[in-house]
N, C-alpha and C positions, 0 to 999 in steps of 0.2 A: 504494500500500500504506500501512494507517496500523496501526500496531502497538499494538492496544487492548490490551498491556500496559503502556504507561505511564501508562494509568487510573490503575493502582494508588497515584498518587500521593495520589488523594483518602484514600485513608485513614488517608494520616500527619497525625500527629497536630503537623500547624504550619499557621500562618494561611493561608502562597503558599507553593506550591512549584509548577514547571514542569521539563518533558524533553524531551529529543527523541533521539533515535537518526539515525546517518549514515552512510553507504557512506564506503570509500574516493575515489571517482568523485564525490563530493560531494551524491547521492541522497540527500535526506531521507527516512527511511524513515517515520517519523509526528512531530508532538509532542503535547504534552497543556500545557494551562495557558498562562497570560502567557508568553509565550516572548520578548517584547520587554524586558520589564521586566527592570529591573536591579539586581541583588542584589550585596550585597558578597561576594567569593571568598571570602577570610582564604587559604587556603591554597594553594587551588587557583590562586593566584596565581604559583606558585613555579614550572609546566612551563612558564607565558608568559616569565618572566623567563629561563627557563632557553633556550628557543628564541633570544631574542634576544642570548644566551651565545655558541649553536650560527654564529647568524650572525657572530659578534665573529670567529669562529673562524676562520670560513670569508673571512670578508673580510682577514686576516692581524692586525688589532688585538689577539688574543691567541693565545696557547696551551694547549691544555690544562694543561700538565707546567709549565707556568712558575708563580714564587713567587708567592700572592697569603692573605692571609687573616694566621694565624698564622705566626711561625717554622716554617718546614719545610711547611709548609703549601704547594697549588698550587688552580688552580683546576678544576681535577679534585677534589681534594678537598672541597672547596666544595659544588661542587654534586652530589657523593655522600654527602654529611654526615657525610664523614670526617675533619675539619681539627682535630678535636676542642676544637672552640668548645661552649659551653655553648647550653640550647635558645633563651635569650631576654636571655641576658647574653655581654657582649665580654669573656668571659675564659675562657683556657683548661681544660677539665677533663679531658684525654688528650693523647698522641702523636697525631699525625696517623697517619692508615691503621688504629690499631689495632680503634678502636668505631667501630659505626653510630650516630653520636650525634646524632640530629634534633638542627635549629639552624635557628633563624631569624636570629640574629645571624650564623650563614655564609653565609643569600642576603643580608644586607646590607652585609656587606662584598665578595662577586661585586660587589653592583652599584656599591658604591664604587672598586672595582677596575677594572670597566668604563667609570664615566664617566669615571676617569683616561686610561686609555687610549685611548678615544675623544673626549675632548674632549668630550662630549654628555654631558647629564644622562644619569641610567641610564632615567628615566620617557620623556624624549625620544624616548631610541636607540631604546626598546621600541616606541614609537608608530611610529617610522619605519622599524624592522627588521622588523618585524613585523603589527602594527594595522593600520596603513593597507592595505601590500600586500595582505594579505587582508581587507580592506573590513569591520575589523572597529570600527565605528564609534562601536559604544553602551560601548564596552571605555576604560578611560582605570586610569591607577596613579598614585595622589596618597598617595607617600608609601613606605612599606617594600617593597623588590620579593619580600619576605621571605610578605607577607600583605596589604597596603592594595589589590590591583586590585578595582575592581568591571565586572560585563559581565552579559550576557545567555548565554541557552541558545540564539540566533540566532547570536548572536558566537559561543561557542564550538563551534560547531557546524562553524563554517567550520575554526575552530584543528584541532578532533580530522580533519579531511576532511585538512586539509595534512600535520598529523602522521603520516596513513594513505598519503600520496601526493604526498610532497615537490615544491611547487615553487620553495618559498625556499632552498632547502638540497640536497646532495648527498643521496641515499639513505643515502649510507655513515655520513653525519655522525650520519642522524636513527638508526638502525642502533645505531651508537655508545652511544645515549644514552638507547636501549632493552637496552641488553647490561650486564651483571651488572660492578660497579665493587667492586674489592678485595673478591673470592668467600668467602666461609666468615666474613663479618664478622657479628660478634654485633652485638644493638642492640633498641631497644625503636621500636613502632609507636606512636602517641600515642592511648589509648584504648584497644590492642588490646595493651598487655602486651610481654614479652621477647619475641622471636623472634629462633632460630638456626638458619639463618645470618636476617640481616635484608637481605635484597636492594634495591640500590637503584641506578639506572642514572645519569645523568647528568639531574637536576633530576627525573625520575621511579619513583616506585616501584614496584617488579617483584612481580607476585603470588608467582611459581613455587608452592613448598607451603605457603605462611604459614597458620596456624588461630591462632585467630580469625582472619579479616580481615573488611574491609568489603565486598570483591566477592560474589558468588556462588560457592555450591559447586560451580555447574555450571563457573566461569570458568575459561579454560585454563592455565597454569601461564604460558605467556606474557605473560598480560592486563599492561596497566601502564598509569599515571595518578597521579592525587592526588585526597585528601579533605582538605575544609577546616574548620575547627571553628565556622564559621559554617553548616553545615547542609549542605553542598556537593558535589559529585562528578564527578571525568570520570573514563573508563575505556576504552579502546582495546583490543579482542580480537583480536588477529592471525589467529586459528584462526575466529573467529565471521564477521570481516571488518566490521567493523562499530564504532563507537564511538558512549556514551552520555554525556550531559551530563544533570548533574538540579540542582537551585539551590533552594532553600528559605529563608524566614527566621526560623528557628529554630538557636538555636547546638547544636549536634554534642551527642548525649549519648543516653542507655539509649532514647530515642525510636530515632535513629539506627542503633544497633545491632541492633535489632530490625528495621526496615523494609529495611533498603537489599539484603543479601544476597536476600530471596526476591524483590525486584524487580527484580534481577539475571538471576537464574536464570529468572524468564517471561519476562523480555525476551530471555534468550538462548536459551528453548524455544518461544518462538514464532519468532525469526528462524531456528532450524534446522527449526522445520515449516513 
C-alpha cells in the first residue's frame, strides 16, 4: 500500500520536504520524498529526549515526583511544561503546576538533571537509551535536548512504530506519557495562540479539543506528538492506528498553518478508506 496522500507535500511551499506514514506493527504504509535525508527537528526533538526520560525511569535513575528543575519543581513537571520556567530563559515566570508554560529551558534542565543522575551525557544516554536500540542511525542530538536533534523521516518512523508498540519501555510507562498531566491547565500552543485547558502529557502534546491546532480536523481527540519550528511534525493517532512523520526545511510559519491540517485529514481519509 503506498498512501498517495503524502503527495501532497509537493505543494508546500518549501525547497525539501519528505513523509511517511507507519502501522503500529512497524508496516510502512507509503513515503513520499528524500526520506533518508536529514533535517534539523528544532522541536520535534523534545518526544526523543523525552523517551529517553521514560527509560531513566524505568531503569530506576529517576523518578517522576522527585525534585528536578526549579524550587518545587519535579521532573514531571519538566516535561509537562509545568515547572514554570520561562520558554527560552532559566528563570522562573510561575508556581510550578499552575500554567502550561512551553519551555525549552525545562527540556534543558530534564537533560541536565539526567546526565546527573546517570552519569552519561544526556546526548549519550539518548543514543544508547534509545537511537541505537531502535536502529535509529541517521538520528544524532548535538546540543539542547530542548531542540538541536537532527534525523530523518526513516529514523522517525521507526520512533513513532515503538511509541505505537513498546519494546523499550512498559506499555504503562508509554500510556503514562500519552495521559493528560495536571488537567484543566491553561497555556499557550506556540503559533497557535491561548488554549484552555492546554493538554500536554509527559514530553508530548495531546490534541483532545484544541482549535486552532496543527493536526487535522479529522484527528481524534487522542492524536499526540510534536511540531517543530523548523518546519517539522510527528503525530501518532490511537483511533486511526497509524503515525505520520513529515520534515521540511522551511522554518514553521502562515506556510505551515495553512498546509499541515488538510494533509492530515487525507492522510487520515484515505487510511480509513
Amino acid at each position: 500500500m503506498s498512501l498517495k496522500s503524502l503527495a501532497l507535500i509537493e505543494n508546500w511551499s518549501v525547497p525539501t520536504a519528505a513523509a511517511g506514514v507507519v502501522r503500529a506493527d512497524g508496516t510502512v504504509l507509503g513515503t513520499h520524498g528524500p526520506v533518508g535525508r536529514r533535517f534539523p527537528l528544532a522541536s520535534v526533538t523534545k518526544p526523543l529526549a523525552a523517551y529517553a526520560a521514560l527509560v531513566a525511569y524505568e531503569e530506576g535513575a529517576i523518578e517522576f515526583d522527585e525534585p528536578a528543575g526549579p524550587p518545587g519543581s519535579t521532573v514531571r513537571h519538566l516535561l509537562a511544561h509545568t515547572s514554570g520556567l520561562a520558554f527560552d530563559e532559566h528563570r522562573v515566570t510561575a508556581p510550578p503546576g499552575e500554567r502550561r508554560l512551553y519551555s525549552n529551558a525545562g527540556f534543558e534542565q530534564l537533560g541536565e538533571h539526567l546526565a546527573k543522575a546517570t552519569d552519561i551525557p544526556f546526548a549519550e544516554y539518548l543514543r544508547q537509551a534509545v537511537l541505537e536500540p531502535l536502529g535509529m542511525t541517521d538520528t544524532s542530538l548535538d546540543g539542547s535536548p530542548a531542540k538541536d536533534g537532527i534525523s530523518t523521516v526513516t529514523d522517525l518512523l521507526r520512533f513513532t512504530a515503538e511509541v505505537q508498540a513498546p519494546q523499550l519501555l512498559d506499555p504503562r510507562t508509554v500510556a503514562e506519557a500519552m495521559t493528560v498531566q495536571y488537567p484543566g491547565t491553561k497555556g499557550v500552543v506556540p503559533g497557535y495562540g491561548h488554549q484552555n485547558p492546554n493538554d500536554w502529557g509527559l514530553g508530548f502534546e495531546i490534541r483532545d479539543t484544541k482549535s486552532p491546532h496543527w493536526t487535522g480536523a479529522s484527528s481524534s481527540p487522542r492524536t499526540f506528538g510534536h511540531f517543530g519550528q523548523s518546519g517539522t511534525f510527528l503525530w501518532i493517532d490511537p483511533e486511526a492506528g497509524a503515525a505520520c512523520v513529515a520534515l521540511a526545511d522551511r522554518p514553521f510559519g502562515p506556510w505551515a498553518v495553512e498546509a499541515w491540517p488538510p494533509f492530515t485529514d487525507a492522510v487520515l481519509a484515505e487510511l480509513a478508506g
